[in-house]
mmCIF file of the protein (N, C-alpha, C, O) and its ligand, coordinates in Angstrom:
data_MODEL
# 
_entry.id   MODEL 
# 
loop_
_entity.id 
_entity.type 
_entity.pdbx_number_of_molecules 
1 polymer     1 
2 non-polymer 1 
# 
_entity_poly.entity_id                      1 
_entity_poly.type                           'polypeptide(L)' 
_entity_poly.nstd_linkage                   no 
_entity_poly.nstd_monomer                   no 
_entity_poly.pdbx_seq_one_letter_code       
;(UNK)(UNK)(UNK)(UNK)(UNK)(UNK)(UNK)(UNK)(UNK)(UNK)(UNK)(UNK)(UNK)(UNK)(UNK)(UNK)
(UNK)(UNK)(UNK)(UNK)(UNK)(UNK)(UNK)(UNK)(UNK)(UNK)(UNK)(UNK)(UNK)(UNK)(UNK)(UNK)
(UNK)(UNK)(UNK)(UNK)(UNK)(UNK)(UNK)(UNK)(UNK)(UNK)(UNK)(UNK)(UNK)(UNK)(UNK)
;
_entity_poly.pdbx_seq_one_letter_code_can   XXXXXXXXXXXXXXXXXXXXXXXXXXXXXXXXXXXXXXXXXXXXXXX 
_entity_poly.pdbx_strand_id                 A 
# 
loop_
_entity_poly_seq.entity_id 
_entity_poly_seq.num 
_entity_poly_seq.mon_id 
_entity_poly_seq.hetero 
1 1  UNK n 
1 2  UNK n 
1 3  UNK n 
1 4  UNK n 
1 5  UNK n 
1 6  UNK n 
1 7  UNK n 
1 8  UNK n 
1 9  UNK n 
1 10 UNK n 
1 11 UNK n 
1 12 UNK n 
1 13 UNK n 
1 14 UNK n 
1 15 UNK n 
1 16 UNK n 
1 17 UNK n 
1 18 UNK n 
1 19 UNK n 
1 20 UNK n 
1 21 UNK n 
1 22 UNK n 
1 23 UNK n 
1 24 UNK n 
1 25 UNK n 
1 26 UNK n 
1 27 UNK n 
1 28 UNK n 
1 29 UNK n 
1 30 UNK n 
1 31 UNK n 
1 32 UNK n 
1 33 UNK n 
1 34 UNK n 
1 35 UNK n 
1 36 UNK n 
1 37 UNK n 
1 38 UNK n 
1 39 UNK n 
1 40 UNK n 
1 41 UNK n 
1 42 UNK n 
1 43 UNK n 
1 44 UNK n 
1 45 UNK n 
1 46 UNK n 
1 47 UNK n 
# 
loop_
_struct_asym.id 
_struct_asym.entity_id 
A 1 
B 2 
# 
loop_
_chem_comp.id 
_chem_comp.type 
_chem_comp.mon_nstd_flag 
UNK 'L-peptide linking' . 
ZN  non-polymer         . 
# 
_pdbx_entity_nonpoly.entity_id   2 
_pdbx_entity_nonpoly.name        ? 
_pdbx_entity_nonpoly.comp_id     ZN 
# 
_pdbx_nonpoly_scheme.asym_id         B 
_pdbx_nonpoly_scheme.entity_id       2 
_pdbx_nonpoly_scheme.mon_id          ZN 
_pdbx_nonpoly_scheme.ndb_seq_num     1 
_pdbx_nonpoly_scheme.pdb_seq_num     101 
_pdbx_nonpoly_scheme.auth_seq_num    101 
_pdbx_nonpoly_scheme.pdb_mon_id      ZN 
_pdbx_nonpoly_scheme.auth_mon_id     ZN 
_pdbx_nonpoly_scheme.pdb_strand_id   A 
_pdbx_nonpoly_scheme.pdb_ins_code    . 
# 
loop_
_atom_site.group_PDB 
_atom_site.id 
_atom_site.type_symbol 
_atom_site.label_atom_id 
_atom_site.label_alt_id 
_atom_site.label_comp_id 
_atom_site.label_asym_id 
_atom_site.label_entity_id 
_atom_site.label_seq_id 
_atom_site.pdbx_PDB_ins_code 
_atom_site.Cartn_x 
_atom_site.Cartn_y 
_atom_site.Cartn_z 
_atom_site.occupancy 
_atom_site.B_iso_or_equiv 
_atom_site.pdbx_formal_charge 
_atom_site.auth_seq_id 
_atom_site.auth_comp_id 
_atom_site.auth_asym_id 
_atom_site.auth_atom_id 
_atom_site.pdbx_PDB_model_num 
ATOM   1   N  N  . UNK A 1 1  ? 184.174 88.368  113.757 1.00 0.00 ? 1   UNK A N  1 
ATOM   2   C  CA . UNK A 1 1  ? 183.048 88.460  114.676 1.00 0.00 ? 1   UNK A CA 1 
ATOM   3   C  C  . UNK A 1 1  ? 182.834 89.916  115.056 1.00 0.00 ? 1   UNK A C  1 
ATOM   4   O  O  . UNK A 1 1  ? 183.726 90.617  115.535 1.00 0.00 ? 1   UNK A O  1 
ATOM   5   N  N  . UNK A 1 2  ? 181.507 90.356  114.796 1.00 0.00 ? 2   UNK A N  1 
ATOM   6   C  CA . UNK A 1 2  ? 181.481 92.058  115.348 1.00 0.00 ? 2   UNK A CA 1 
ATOM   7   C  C  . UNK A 1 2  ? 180.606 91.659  116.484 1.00 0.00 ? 2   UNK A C  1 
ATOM   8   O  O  . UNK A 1 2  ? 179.415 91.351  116.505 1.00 0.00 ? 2   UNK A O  1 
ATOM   9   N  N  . UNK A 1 3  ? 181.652 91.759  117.580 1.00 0.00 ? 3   UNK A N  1 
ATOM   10  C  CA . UNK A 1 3  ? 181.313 91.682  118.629 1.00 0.00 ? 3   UNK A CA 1 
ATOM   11  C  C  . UNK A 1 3  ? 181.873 92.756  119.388 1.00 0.00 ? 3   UNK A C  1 
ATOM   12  O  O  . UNK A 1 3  ? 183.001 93.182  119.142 1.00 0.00 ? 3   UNK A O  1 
ATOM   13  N  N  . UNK A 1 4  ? 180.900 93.380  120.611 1.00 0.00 ? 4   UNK A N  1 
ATOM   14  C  CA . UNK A 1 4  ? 181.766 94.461  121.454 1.00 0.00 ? 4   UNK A CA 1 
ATOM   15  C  C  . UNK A 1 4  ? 181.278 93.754  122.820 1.00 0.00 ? 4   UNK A C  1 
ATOM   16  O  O  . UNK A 1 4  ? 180.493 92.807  122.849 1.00 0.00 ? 4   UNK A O  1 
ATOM   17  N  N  . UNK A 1 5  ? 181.888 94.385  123.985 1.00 0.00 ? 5   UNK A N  1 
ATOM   18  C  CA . UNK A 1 5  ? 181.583 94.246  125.093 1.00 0.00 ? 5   UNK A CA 1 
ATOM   19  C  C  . UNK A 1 5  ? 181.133 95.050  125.960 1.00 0.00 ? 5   UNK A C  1 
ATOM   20  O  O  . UNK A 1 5  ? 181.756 96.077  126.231 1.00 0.00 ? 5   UNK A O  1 
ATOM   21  N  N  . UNK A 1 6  ? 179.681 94.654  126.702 1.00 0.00 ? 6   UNK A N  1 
ATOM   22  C  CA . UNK A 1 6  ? 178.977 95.826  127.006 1.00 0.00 ? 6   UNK A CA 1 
ATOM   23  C  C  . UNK A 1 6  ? 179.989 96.186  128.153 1.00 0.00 ? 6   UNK A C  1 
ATOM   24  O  O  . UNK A 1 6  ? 180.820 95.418  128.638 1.00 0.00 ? 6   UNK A O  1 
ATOM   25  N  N  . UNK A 1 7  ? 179.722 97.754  128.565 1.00 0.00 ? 7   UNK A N  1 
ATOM   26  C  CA . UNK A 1 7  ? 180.588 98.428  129.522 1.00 0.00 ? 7   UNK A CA 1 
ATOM   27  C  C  . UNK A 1 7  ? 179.724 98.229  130.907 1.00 0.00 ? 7   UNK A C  1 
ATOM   28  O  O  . UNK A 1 7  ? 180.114 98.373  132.065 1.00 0.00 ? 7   UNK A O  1 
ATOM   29  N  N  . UNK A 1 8  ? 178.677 97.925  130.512 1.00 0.00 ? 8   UNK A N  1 
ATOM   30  C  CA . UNK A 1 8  ? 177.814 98.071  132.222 1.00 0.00 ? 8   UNK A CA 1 
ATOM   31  C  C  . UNK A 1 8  ? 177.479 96.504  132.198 1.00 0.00 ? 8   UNK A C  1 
ATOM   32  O  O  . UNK A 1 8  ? 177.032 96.198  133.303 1.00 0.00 ? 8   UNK A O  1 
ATOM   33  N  N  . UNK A 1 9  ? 177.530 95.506  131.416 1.00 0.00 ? 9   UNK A N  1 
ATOM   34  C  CA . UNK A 1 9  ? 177.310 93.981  132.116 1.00 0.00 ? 9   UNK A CA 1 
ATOM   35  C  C  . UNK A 1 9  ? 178.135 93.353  131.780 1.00 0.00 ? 9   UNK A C  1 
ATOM   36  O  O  . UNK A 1 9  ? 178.070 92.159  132.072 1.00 0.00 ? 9   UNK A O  1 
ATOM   37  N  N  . UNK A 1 10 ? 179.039 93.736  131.185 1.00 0.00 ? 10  UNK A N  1 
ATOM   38  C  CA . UNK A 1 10 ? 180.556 93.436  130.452 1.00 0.00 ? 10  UNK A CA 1 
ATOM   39  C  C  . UNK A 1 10 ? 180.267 91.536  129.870 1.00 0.00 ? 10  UNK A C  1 
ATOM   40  O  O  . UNK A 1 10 ? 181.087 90.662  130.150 1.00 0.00 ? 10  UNK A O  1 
ATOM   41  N  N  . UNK A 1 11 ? 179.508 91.369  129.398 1.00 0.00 ? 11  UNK A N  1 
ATOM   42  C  CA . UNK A 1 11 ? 178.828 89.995  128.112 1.00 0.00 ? 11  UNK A CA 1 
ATOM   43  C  C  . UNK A 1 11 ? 179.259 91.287  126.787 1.00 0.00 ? 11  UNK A C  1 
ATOM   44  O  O  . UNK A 1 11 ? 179.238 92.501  126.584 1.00 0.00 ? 11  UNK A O  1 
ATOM   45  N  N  . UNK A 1 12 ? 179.642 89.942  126.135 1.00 0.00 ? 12  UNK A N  1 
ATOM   46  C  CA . UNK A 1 12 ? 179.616 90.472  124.643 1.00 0.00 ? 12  UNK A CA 1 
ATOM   47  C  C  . UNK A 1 12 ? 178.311 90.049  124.055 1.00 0.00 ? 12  UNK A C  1 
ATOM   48  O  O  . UNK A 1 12 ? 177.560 89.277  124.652 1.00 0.00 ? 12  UNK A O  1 
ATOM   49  N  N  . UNK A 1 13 ? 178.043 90.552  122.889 1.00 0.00 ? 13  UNK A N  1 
ATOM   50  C  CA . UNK A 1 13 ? 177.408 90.880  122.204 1.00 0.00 ? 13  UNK A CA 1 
ATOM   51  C  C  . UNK A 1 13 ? 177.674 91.440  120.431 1.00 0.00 ? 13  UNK A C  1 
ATOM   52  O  O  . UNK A 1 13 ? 178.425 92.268  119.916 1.00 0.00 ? 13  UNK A O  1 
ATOM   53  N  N  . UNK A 1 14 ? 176.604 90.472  119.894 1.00 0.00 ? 14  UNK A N  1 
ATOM   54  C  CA . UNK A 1 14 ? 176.829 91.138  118.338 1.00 0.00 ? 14  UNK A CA 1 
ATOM   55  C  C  . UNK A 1 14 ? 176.526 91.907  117.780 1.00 0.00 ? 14  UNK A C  1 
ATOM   56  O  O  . UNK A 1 14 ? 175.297 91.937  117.722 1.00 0.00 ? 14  UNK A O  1 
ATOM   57  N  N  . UNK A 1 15 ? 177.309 93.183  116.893 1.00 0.00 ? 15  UNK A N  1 
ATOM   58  C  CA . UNK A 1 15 ? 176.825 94.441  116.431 1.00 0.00 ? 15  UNK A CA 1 
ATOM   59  C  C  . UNK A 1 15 ? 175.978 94.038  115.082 1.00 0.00 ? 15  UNK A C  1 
ATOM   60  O  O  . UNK A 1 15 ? 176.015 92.835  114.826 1.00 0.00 ? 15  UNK A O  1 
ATOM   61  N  N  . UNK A 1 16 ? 175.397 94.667  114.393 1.00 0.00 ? 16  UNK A N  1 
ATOM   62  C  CA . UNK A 1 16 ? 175.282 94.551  112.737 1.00 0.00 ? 16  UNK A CA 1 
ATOM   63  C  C  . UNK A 1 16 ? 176.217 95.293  112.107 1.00 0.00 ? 16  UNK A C  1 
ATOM   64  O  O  . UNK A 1 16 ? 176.649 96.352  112.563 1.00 0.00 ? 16  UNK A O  1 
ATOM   65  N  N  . UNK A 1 17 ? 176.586 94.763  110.999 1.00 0.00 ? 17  UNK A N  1 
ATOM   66  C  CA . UNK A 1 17 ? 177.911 95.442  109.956 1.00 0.00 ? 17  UNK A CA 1 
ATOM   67  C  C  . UNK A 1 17 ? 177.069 96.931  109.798 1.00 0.00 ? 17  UNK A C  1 
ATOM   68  O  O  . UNK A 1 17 ? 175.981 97.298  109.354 1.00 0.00 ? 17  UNK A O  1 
ATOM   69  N  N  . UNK A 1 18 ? 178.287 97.562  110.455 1.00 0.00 ? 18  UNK A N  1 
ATOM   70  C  CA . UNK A 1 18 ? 178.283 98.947  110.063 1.00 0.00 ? 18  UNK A CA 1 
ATOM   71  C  C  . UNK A 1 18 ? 177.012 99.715  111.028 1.00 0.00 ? 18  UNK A C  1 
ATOM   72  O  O  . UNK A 1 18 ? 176.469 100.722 110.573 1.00 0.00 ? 18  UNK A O  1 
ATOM   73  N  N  . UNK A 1 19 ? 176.623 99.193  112.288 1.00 0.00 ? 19  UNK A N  1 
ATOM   74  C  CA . UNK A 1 19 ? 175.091 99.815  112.816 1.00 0.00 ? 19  UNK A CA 1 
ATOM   75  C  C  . UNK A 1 19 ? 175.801 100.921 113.194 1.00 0.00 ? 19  UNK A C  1 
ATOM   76  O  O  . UNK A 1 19 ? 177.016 100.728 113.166 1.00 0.00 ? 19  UNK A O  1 
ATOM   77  N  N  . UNK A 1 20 ? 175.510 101.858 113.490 1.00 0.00 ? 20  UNK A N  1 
ATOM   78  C  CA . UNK A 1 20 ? 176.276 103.151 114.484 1.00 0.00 ? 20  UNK A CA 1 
ATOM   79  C  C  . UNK A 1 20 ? 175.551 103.127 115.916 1.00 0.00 ? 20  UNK A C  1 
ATOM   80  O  O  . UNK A 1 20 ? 176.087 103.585 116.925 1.00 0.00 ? 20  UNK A O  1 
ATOM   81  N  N  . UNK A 1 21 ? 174.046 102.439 115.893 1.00 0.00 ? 21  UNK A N  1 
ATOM   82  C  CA . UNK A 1 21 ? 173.739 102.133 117.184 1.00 0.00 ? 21  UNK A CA 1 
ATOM   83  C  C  . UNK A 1 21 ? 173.406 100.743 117.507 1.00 0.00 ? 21  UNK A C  1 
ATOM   84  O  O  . UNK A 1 21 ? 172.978 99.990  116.632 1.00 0.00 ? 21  UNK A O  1 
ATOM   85  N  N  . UNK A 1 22 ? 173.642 100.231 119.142 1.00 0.00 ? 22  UNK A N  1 
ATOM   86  C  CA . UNK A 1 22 ? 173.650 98.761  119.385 1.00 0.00 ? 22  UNK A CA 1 
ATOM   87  C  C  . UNK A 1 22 ? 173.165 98.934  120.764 1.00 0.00 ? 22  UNK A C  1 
ATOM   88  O  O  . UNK A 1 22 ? 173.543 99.765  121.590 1.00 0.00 ? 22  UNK A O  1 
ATOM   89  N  N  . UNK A 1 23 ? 171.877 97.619  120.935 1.00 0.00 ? 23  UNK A N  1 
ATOM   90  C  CA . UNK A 1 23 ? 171.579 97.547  122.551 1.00 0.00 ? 23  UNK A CA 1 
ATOM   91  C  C  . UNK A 1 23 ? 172.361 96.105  122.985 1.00 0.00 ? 23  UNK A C  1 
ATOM   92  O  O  . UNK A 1 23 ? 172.763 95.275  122.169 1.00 0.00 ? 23  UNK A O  1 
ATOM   93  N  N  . UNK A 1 24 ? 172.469 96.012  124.287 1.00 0.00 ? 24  UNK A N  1 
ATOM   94  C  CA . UNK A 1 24 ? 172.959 94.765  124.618 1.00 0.00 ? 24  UNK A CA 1 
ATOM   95  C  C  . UNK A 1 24 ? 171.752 94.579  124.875 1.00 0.00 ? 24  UNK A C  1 
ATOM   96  O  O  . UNK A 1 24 ? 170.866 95.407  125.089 1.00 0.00 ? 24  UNK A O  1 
ATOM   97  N  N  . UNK A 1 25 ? 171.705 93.016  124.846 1.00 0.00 ? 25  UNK A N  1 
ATOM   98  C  CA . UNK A 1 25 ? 170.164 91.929  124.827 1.00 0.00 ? 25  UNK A CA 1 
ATOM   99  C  C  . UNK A 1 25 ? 170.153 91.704  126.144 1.00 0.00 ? 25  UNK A C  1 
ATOM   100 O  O  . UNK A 1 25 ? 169.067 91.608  126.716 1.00 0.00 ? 25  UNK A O  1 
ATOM   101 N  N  . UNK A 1 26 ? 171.050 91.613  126.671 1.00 0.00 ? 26  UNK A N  1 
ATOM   102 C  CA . UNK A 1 26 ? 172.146 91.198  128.329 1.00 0.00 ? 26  UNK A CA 1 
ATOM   103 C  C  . UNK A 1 26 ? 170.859 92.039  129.415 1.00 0.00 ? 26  UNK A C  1 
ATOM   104 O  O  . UNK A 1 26 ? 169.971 91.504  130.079 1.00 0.00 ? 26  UNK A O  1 
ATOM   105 N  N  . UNK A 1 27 ? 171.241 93.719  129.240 1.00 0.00 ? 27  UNK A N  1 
ATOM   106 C  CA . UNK A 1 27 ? 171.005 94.955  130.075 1.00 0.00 ? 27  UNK A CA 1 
ATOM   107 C  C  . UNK A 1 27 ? 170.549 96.119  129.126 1.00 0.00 ? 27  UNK A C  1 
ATOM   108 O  O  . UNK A 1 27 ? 170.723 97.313  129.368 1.00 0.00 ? 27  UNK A O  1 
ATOM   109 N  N  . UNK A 1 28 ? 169.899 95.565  127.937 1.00 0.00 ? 28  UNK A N  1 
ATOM   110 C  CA . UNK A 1 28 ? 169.300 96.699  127.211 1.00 0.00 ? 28  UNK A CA 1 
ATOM   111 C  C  . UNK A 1 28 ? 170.346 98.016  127.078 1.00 0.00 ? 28  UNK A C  1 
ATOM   112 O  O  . UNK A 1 28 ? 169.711 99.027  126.778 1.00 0.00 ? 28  UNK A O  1 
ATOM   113 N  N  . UNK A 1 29 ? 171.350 98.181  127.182 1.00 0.00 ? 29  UNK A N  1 
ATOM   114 C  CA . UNK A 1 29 ? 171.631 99.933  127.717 1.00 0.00 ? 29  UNK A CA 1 
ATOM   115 C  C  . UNK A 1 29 ? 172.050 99.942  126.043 1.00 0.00 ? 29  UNK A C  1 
ATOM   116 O  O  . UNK A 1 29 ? 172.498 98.927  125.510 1.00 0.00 ? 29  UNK A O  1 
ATOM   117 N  N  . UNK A 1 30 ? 171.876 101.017 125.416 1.00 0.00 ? 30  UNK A N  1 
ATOM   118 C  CA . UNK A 1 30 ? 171.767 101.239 124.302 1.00 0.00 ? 30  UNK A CA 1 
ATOM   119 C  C  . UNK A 1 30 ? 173.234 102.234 124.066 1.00 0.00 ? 30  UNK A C  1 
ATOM   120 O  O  . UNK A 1 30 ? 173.447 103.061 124.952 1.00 0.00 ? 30  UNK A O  1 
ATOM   121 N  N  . UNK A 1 31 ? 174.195 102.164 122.938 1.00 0.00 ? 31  UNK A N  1 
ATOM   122 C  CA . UNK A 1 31 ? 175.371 102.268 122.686 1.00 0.00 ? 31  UNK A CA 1 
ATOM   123 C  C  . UNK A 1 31 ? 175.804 102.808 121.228 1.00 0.00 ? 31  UNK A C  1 
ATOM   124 O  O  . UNK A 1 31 ? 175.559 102.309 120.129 1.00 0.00 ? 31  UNK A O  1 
ATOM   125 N  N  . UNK A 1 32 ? 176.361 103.716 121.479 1.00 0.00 ? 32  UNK A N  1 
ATOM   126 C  CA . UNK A 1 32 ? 176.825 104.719 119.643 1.00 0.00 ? 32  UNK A CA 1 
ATOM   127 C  C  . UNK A 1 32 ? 178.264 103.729 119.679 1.00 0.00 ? 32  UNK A C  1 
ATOM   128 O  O  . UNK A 1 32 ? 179.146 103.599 120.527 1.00 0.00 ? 32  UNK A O  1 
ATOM   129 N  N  . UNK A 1 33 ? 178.012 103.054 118.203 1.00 0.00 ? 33  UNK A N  1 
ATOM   130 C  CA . UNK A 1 33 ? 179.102 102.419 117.685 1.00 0.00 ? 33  UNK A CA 1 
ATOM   131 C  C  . UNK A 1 33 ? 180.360 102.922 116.668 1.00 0.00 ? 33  UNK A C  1 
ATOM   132 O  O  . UNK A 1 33 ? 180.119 103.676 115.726 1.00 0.00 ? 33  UNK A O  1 
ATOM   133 N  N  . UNK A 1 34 ? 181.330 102.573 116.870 1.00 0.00 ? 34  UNK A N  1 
ATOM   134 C  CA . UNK A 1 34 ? 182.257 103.142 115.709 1.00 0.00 ? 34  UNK A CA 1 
ATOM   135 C  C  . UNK A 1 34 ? 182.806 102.514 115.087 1.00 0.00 ? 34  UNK A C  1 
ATOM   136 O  O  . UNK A 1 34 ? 183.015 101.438 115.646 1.00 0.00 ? 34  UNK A O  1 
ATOM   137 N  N  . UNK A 1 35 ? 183.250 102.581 114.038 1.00 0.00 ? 35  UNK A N  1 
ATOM   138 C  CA . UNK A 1 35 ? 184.361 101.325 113.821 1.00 0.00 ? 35  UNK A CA 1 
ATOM   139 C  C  . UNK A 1 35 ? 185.355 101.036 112.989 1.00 0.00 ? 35  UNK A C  1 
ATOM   140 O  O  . UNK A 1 35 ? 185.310 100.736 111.795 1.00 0.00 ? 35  UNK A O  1 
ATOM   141 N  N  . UNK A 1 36 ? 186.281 101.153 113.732 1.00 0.00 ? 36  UNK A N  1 
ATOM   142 C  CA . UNK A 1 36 ? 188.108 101.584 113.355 1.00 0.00 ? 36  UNK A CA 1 
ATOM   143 C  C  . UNK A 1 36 ? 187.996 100.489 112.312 1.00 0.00 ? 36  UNK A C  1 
ATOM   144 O  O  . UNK A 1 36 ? 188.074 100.940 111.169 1.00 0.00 ? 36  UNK A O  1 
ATOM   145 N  N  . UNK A 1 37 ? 187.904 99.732  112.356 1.00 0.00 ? 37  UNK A N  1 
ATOM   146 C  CA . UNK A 1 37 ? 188.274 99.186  110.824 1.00 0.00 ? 37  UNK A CA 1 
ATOM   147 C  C  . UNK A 1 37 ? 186.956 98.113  110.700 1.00 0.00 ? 37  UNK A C  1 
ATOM   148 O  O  . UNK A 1 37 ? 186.262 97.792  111.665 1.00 0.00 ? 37  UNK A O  1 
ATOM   149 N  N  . UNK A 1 38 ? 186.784 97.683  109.470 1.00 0.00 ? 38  UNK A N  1 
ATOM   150 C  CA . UNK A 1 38 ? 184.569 97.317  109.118 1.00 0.00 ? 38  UNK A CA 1 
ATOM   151 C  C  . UNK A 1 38 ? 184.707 96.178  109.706 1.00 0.00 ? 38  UNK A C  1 
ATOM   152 O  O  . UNK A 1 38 ? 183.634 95.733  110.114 1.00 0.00 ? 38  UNK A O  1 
ATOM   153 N  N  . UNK A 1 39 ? 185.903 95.320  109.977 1.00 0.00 ? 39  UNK A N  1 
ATOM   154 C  CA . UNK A 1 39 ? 185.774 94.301  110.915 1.00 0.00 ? 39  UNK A CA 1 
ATOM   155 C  C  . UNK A 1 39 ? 185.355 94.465  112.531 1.00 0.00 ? 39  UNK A C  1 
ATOM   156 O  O  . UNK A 1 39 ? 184.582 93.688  113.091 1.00 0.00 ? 39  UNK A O  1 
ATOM   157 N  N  . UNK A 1 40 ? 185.739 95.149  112.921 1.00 0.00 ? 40  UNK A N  1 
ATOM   158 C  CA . UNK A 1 40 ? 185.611 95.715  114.405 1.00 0.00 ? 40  UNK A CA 1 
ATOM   159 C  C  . UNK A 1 40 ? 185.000 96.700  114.932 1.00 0.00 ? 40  UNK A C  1 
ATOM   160 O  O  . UNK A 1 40 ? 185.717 97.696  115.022 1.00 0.00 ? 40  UNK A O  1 
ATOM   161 N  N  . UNK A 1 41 ? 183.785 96.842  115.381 1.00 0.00 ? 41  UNK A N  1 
ATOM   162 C  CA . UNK A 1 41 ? 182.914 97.409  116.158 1.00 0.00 ? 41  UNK A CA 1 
ATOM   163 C  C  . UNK A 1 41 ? 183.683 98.028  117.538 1.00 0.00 ? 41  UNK A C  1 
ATOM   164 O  O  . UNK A 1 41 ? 184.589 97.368  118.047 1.00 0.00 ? 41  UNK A O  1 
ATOM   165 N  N  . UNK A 1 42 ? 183.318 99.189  118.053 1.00 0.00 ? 42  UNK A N  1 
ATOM   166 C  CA . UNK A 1 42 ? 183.854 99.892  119.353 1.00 0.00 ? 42  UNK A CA 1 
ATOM   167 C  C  . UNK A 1 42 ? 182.729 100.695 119.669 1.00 0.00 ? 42  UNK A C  1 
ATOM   168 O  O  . UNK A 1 42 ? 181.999 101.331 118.908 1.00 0.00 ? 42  UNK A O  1 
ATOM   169 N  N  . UNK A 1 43 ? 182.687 100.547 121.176 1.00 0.00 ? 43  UNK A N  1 
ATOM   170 C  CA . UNK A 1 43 ? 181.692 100.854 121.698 1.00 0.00 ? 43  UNK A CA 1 
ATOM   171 C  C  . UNK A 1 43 ? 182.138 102.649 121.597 1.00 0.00 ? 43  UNK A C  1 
ATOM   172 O  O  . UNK A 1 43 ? 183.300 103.052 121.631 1.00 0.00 ? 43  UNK A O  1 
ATOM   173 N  N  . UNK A 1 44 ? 181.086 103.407 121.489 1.00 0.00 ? 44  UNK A N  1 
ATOM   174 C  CA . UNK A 1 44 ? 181.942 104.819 121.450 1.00 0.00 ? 44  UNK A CA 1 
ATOM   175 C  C  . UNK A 1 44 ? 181.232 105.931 122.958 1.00 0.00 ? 44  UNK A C  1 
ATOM   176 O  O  . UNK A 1 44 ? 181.715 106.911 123.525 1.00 0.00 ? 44  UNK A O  1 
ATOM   177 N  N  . UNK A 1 45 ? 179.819 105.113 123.177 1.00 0.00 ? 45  UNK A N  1 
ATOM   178 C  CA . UNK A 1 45 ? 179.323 105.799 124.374 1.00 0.00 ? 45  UNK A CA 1 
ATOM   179 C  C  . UNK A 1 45 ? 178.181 105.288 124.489 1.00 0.00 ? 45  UNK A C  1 
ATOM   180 O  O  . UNK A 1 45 ? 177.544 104.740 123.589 1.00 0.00 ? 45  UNK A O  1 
ATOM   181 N  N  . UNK A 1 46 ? 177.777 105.476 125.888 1.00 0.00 ? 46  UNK A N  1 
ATOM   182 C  CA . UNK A 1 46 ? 176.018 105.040 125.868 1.00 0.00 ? 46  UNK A CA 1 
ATOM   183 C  C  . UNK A 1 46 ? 174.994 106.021 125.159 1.00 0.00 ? 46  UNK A C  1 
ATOM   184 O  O  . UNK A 1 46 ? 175.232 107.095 124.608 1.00 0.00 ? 46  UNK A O  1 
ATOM   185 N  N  . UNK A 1 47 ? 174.136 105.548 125.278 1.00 0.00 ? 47  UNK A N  1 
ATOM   186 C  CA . UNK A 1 47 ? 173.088 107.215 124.312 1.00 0.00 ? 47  UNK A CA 1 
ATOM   187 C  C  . UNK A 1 47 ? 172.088 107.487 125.409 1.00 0.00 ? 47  UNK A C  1 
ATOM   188 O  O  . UNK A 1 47 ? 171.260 108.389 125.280 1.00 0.00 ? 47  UNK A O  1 
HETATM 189 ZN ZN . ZN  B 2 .  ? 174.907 94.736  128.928 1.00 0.00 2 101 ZN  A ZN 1 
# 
């Protein structure tokens, strides 16, 4: 599951394989993705 958890409404949410950017649907706040291994998405900062 590429899922992260937003930092400001803390709901998860699904990334797309490999996006480098992600909004939560939740609170819109828009997020630079990383991801330590292609299974797992990490939030890396807001933008
Ligand atoms: Zn959110």
């Amino acid at each position: 599951m590429n899922e992260v958890r937003c930092l400001n409404c803390l709901k998860r949410f699904e990334v797309q394989p490999k996006a480098e950017e992600a909004a939560c649907p939740n609170c819109e706040t828009q997020y630079r993705i990383s991801w330590p291994r292609p299974d797992q998405p990490k939030i890396r900062g807001s933008i």
